[in-house]
N, C-alpha and C positions, 0 to 999 in steps of 0.2 A: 526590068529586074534591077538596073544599074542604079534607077533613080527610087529604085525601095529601099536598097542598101544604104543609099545617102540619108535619106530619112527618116532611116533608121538608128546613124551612129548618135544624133544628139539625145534619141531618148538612151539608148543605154549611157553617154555619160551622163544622163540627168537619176537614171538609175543607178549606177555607179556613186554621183555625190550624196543621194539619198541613202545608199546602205553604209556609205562610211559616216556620214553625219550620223544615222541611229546607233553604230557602234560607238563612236565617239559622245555624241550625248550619254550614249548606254550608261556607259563608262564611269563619266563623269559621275550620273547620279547614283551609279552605286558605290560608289569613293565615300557618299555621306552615310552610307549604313554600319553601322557598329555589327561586326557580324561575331566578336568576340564580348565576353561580360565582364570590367573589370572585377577583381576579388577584393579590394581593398586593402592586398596587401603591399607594402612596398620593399625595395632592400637598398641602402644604400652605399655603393660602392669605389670601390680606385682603382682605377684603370693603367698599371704600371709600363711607360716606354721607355724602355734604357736604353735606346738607336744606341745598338753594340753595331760595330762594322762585319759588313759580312767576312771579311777577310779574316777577324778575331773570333766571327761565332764556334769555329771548332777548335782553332789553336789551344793546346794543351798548356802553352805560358799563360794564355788567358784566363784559363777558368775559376781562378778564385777571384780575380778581378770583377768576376761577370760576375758570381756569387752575392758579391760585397755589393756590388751596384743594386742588384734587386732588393737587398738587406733593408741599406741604407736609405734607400727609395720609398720601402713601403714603412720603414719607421718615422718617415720626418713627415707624413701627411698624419691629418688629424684622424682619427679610427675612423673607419665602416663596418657594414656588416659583411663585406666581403671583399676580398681581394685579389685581383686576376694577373696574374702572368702571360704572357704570350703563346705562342709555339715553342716548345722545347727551352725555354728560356733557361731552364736547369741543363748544361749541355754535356752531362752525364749521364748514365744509366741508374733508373730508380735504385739501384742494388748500392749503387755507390754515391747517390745524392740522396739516399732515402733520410739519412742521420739531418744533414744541412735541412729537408722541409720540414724535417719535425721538429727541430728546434722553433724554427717561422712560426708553424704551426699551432706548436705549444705556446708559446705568447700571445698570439692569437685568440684563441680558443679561453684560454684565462677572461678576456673579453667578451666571449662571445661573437666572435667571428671565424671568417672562414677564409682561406687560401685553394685556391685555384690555381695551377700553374700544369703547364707544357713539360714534359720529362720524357726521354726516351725510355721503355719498358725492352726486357730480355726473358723470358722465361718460359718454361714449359705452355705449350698450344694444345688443348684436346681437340681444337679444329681439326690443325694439321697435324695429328700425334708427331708433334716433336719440338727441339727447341726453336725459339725465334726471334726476331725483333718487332717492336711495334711501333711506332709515334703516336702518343700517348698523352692522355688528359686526366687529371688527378682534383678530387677535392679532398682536403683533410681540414682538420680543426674541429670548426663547430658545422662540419659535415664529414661526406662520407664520398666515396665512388672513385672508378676508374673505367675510361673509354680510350678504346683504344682504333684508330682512325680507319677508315672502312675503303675510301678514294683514295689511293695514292697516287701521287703525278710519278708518270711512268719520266725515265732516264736523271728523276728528282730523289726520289725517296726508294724508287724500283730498278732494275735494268730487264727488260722483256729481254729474251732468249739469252742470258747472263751467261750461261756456258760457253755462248759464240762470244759476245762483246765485250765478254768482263777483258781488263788488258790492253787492249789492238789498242784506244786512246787512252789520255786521261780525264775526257770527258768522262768515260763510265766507270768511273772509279770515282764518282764525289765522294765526300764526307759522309754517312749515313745516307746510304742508297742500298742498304739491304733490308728494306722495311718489308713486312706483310701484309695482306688487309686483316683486320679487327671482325669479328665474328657480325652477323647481321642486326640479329638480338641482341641488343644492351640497356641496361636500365639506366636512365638518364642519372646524373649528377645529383646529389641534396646539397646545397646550403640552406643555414638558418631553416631545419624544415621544407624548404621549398626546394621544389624538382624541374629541374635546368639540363635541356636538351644541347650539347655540346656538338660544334662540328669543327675540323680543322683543318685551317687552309680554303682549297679550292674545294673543299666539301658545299660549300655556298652556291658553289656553280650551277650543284644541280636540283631542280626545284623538285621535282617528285619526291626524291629523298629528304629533303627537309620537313616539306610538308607532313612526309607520313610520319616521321620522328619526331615529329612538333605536337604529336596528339597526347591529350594527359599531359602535358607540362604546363608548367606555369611562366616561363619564359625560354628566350634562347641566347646562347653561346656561341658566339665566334671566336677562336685564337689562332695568328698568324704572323710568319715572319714573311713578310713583302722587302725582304731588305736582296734579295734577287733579282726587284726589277727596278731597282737603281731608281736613277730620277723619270724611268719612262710615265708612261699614263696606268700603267699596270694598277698599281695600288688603287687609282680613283676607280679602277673597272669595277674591283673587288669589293671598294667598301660599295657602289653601287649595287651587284649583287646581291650584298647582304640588307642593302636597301629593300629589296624587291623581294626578298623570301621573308622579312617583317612583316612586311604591308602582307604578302601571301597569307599570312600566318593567322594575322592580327595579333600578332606579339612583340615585347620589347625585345630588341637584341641589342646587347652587348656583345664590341668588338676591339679585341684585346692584342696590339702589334705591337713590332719590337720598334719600328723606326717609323708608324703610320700605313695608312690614318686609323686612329682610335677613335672610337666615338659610340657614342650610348641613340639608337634607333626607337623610336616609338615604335605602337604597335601600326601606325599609317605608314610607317618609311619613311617617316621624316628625320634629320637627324636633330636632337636638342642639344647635345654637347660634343665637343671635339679639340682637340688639340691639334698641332701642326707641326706639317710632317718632319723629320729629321732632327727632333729635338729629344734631350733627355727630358720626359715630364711626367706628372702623372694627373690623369682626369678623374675630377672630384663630380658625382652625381647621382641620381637616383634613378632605379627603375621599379613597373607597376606588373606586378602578376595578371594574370588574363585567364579565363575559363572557358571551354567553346570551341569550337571547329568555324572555319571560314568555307564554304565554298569551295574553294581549290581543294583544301584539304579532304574532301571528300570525293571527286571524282577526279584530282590530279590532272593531269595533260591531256587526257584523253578529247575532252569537247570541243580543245581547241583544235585538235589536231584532226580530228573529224571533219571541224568546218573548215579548215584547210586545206583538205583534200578533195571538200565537196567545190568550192570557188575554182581550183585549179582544174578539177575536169571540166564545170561549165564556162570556164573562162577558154580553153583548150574547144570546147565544142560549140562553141555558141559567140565568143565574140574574135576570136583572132579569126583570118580567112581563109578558107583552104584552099591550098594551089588547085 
């Protein structure tokens, strides 16, 4: 018996490098299938980073300074057809920065274009029958919409059981840490005609939700302030992320931060344009509409998670040893 078990371990690792090899080749060759159609249409855009410091992003002396930056940022590049702001880049409430985007906006729009920007929202919720806050995404100009953020990072934008924690530090008392979630249904964003799936933040993170919000669009939206995780690796996790829910998609994404990384994502997840990190700039480029469902997007996590649990019981019953 001792000397069947010996003779037996090299076939299963030859079995073993056989099913990773076919996953791996798998892979591979469906990396070359175009599982979306492009539509032929394009829009070409600017990507505005005004690396404000996070110490200044809520200070009340700052905020016409931050104003003037985004102003002057998005007047001194040559036009596009659209124009992105970050997370909250307006670090006011719609109600009282609404006047400042529509001035942007109207200039804009005289051209033919469109403004995208990050604003905190306040106002009556039929969700929750009552008032509230939201962290919030706006098109105006030569579009239309508002979404309002669905993920909040908990002790970030939220405080879980706030009645107990709110006070005891001042950890739970940040800046804008009384957000809500955003209703589940919302209708994506239009610029220029075209309808742009927006997420914010660590909304990236999670791929099922992407995926099913990415259906009927014509591309996708990222806005983020990554100026929280300083110089760590955080930011490169993020734009990776929104690497991999592209590629999931088969769609462009556009991603739009305060201090990095910015950068415009094919529908492969590759990046074609970027700027670097920590700099005031703005990225000048183009993105391509896409038609279609990918794969994922149709049966989401489930297949993979099936065959995950199928490996882990036969790996449990069949190749570790039992006492």
């Amino acid at each position: 018996l001792s000397e069947w078990r010996l003779a037996r371990k090299p076939l299963q690792l030859v079995g073993a490098a056989l099913l990773f090899g076919f996953i791996w080749g798998g892979g591979l060759l469906l990396s070359y299938i175009d599982w979306t159609q492009p539509t032929g249409k394009r829009l070409s855009v600017n990507l505005v980073q005004a690396n404000i410091a996070q110490s200044n992003k809520w200070d009340p002396a700052y905020i016409t300074r931050t104003l003037e930056l985004y102003r002057d940022l998005t007047y001194a590049q040559p036009p596009t057809d659209l124009v992105v702001w970050p997370e909250t880049a307006v670090p006011i409430l719609q109600s009282q920065g609404q006047y400042f985007v529509d001035g942007i906006a109207a200039n804009l729009a005289e051209e033919g274009r469109t403004l995208i920007t990050g604003i905190p929202w306040y106002g009556y919720s039929g969700q929750i029958e009552d008032y509230t806050f939201h962290n919030s995404i706006m098109a105006i100009g030569n579009g239309d919409g508002m979404y309002h953020k669905q993920k909040l990072v908990p002790f970030g934008e939220y405080v879980p059981l706030q009645g107990l924690l709110r006070g005891l530090i001042g950890f739970f008392d940040l800046p804008m840490s009384s957000f809500t979630p955003g209703p589940e249904q919302q209708a994506p964003l239009v610029a220029n005609g075209m309808k742009i799936t927006p997420y914010i933040c660590y909304e990236v993170a999670y791929p099922d939700f992407v995926a099913f919000n990415a259906r009927n669009t014509d591309l996708l939206l990222t806005i983020s302030n990554d100026g929280w995780f300083g110089e760590s690796i955080g930011p490169l996790q993020h734009l990776q992320l929104a690497r991999m829910r592209a590629l999931e998609t088969g769609r462009y994404m556009l991603r739009g931060t305060n201090n990095g990384v910015t950068a415009i994502i094919n529908h492969k997840g590759e990046i074609t344009e970027r700027i670097p990190q920590f700099e005031r700039a703005v990225l000048t480029g183009e993105v391509f509409t896409a038609t279609g469902s990918t794969p994922y997007m149709q049966t989401g996590s489930w297949p993979v998670l099936t065959l995950a649990i199928i490996l882990i019981v036969f790996i449990r019953e069949r190749v570790i040893p039992k006492n």
